[in-house]
TORMITI-762703 format. One record per residue: residue in one letter; x, y, z of N, C-alpha, C, CB in turn. Coordinates in steps of 0.02 Angstrom, whole numbers. Glycine has a CB too. Example, Ala and Ser with C-alpha at 12.3 -4.5 7.8 and 13.67 -1.06 7.14 Angstrom:
# residues 2
 r    npx    npy    npz   capx   capy   capz    cpx    cpy    cpz   cbpx   cbpy   cbpz
 A    660   -284    390    615   -225    390    660   -165    390    565   -224    452
 S    642   -112    354    684    -53    357    645      2    394    704    -30    286
This chain:
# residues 157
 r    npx    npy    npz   capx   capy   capz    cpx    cpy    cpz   cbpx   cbpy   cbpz
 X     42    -59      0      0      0      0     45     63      0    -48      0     61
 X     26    125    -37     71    166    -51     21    219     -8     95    174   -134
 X     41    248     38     11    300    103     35    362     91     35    282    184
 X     17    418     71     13    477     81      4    527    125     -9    482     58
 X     48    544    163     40    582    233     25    656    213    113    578    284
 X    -20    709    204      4    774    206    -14    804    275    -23    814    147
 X      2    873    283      2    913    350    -42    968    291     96    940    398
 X    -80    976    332   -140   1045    289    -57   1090    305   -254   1090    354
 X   -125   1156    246    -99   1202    231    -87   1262    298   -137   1217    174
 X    -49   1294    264    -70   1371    321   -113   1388    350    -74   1428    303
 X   -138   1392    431   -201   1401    449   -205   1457    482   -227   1352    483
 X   -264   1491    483   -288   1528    516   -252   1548    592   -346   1503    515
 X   -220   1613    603   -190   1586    685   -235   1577    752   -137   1642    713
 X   -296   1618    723   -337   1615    785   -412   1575    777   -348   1693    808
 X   -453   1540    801   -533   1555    807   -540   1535    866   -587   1520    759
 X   -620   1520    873   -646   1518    943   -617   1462    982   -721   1513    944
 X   -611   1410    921   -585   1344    948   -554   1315    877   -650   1291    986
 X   -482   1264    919   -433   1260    884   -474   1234    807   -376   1211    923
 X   -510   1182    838   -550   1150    759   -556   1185    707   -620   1132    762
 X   -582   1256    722   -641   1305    678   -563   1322    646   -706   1386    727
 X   -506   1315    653   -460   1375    626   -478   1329    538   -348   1382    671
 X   -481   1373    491   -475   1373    425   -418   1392    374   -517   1403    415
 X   -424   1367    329   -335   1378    296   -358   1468    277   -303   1308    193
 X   -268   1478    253   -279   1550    223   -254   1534    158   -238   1618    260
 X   -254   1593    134   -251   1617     61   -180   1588     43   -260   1706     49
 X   -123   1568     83    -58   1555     62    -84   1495     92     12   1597     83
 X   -136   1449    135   -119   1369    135   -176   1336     89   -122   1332    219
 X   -204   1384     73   -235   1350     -2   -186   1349    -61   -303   1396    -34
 X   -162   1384    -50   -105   1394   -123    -52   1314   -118    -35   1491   -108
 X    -22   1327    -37     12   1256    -27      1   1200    -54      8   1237     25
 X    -79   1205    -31   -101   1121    -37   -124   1103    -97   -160   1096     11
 X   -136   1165   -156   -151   1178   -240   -103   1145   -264   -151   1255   -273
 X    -36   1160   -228     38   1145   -256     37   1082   -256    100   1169   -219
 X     57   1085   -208     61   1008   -206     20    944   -219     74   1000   -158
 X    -68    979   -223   -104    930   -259   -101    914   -324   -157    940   -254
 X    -61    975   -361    -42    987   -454     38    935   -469    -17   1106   -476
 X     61    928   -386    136    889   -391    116    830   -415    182    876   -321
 X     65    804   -374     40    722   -364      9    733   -462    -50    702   -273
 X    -53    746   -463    -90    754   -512    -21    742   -592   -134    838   -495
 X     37    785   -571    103    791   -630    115    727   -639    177    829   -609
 X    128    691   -592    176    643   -570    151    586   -589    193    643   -502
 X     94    571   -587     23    530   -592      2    470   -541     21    495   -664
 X     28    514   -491      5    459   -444    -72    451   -417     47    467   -384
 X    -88    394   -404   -146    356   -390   -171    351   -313   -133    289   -416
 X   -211    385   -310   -249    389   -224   -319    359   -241   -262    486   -181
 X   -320    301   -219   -393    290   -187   -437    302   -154   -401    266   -170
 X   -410    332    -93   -458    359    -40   -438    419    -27   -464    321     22
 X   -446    460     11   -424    532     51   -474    521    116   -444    619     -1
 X   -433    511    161   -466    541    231   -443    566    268   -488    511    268
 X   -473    617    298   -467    681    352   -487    690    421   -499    730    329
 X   -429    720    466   -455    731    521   -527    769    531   -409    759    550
 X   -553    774    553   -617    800    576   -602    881    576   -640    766    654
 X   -562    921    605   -537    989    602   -547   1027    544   -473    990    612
 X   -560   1079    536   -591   1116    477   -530   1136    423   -632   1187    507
 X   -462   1156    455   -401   1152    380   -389   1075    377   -307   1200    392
 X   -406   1029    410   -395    955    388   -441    946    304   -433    896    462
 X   -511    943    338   -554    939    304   -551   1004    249   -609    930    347
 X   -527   1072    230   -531   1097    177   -455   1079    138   -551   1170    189
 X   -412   1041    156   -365   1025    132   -391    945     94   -309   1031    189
 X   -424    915    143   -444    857    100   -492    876     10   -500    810    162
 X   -524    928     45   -568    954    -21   -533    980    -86   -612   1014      0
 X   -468   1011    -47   -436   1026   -137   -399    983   -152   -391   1090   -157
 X   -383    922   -118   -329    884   -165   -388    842   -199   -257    831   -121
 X   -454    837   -156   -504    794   -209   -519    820   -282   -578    788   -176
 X   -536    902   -251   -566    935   -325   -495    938   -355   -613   1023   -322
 X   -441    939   -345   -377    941   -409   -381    903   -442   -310    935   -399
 X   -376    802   -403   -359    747   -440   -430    717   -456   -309    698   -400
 X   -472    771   -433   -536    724   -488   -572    665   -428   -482    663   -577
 X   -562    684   -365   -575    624   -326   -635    630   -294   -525    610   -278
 X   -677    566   -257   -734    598   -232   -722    605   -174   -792    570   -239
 X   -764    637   -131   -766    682    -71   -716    614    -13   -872    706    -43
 X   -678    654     50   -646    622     91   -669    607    128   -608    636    108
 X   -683    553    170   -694    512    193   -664    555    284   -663    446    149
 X   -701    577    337   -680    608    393   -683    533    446   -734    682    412
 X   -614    559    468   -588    495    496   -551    519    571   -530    455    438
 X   -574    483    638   -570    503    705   -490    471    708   -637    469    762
 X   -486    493    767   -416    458    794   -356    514    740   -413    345    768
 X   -365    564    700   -301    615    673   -302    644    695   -286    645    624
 X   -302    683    765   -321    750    764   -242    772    795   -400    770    813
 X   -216    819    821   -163    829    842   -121    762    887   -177    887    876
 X   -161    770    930   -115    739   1000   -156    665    962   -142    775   1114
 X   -191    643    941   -200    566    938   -131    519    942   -235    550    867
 X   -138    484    991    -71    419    982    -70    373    897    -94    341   1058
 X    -24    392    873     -3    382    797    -16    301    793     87    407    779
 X     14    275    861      5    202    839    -69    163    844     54    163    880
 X    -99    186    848   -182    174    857   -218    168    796   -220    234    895
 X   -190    231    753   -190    226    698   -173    187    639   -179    255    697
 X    -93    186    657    -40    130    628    -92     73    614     28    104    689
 X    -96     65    687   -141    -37    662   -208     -9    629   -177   -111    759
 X   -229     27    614   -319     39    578   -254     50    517   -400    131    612
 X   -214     61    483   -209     65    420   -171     15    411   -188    122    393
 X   -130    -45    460   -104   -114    442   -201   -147    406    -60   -167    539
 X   -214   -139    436   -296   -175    409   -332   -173    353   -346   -155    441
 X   -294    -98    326   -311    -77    249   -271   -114    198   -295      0    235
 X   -308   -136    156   -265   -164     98   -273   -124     35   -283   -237     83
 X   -239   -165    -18   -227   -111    -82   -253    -53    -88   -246   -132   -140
 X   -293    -20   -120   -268     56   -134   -240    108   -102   -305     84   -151
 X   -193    149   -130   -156    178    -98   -216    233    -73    -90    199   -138
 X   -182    258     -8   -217    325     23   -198    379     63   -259    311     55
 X   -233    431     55   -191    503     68   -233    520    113   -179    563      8
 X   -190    548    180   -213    568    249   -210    638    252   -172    540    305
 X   -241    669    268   -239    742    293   -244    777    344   -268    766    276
 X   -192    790    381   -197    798    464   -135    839    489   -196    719    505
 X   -118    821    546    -89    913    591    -37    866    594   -129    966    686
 X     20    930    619     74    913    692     38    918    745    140    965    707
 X     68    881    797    132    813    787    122    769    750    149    770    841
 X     51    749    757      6    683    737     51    629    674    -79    718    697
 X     60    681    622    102    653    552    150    639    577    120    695    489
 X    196    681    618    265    676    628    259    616    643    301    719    674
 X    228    592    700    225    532    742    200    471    723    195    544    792
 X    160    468    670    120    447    620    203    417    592     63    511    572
 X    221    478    541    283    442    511    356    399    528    300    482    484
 X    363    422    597    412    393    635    388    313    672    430    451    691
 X    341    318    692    292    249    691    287    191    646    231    268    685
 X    298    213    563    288    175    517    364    174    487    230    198    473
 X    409    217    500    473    217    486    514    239    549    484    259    427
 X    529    191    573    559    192    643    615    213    630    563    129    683
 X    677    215    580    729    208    562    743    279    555    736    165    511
 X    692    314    550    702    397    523    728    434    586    621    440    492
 X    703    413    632    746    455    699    707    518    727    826    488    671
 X    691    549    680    645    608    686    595    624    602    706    680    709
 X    556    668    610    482    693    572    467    751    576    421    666    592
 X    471    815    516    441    868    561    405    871    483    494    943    607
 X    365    904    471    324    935    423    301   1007    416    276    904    424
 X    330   1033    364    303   1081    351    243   1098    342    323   1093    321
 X    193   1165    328    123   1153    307    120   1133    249     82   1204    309
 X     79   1103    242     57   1089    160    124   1044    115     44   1181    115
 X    173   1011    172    219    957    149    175    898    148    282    945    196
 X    209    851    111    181    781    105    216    724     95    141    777     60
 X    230    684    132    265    620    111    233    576     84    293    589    155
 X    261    517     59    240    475     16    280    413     62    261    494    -68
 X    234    339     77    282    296    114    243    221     84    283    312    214
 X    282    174     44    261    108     33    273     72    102    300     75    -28
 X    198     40    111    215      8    168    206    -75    141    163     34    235
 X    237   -123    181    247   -177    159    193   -226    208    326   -189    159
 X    185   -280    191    147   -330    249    120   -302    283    180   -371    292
 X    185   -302    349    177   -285    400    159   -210    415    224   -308    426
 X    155   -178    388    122   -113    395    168    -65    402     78   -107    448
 X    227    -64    387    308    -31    392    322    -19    336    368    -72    419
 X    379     41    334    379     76    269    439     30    230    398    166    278
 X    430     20    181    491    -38    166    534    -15     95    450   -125    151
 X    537     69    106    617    121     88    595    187    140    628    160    -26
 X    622    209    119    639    286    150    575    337    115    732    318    118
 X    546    375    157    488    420    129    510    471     62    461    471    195
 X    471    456      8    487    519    -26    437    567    -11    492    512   -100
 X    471    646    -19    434    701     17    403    758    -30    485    734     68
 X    364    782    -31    345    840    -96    327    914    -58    262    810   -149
 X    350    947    -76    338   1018    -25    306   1060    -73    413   1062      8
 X    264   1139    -44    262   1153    -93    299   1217   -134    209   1148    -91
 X    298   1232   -190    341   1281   -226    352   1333   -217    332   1289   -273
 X    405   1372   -212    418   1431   -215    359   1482   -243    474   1430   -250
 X    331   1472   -301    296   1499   -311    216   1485   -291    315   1505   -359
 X    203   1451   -235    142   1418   -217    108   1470   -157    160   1336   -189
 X    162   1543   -175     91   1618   -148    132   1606    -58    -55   1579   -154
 X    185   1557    -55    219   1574     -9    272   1632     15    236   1535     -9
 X    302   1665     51    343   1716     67    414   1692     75    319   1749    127
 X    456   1726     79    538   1725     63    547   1734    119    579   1773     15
């Protein structure tokens, strides 16, 4: 299974509650980018599911409307602080098609160090995304490739 980790885009710094925060105008651009990387490249997502959080869930929405996908699938247990390995075993259980997660720090970080123990450390940028083949056993079986997004993706210098 080929797993797709991204970290939403740029969010909002403030709302009433952490959930409500919404991307901005530079983490829509992020997650455009990098949904046009995948879309270049031609890689294949089956599913998309999202933390419950509102830049989770509008980040899941543009990589759907980029690659043509149908709506994501909102999925418990991503949210920041969730224990990564809880998760881990709900996606050892998934078989073939590959699928793309959409969710915060730490969660990914920990998420990815979980499934690639060997990496030592995880940090993610917004609107970064790794890419990790996992084998059998639910372990990444090479090294993550990573896609960030572009210089010109309405980010600042």
């Amino acid at each position: 299974m080929r797993l797709f980790i991204l970290r939403h885009g740029e969010a909002e710094p403030r709302a009433s509650r952490d959930e409500e925060r919404a991307l901005t105008a530079r983490g829509r651009a992020e997650v455009l980018n990098v949904a046009e990387q995948l879309k270049r490249r031609g890689e294949r997502i089956g599913q998309i599911w999202a933390s419950p959080y509102a830049r989770a869930q509008e980040t899941a929405a543009l990589v759907c409307q980029t690659l043509g996908l149908p709506a994501a699938k909102t999925e418990s247990g991503m949210t920041p602080d969730d224990p990564p390995w809880v998760f881990a075993d709900k996606l050892r259980l998934e078989a073939g098609a590959s699928l793309l997660i959409a969710s915060h720090m730490p969660f990914v970080g920990r998420l990815l160090l979980e499934l690639c123990p060997s990496l030592g450390s995880a940090s993610f940028g917004t609107g970064c995304l790794a890419m990790v083949d996992l084998n059998e056993q639910g372990l990444a079986s090479a090294a993550p490739q990573w896609l960030q997004p572009l210089a010109d993706s309405g980010q600042k210098g």
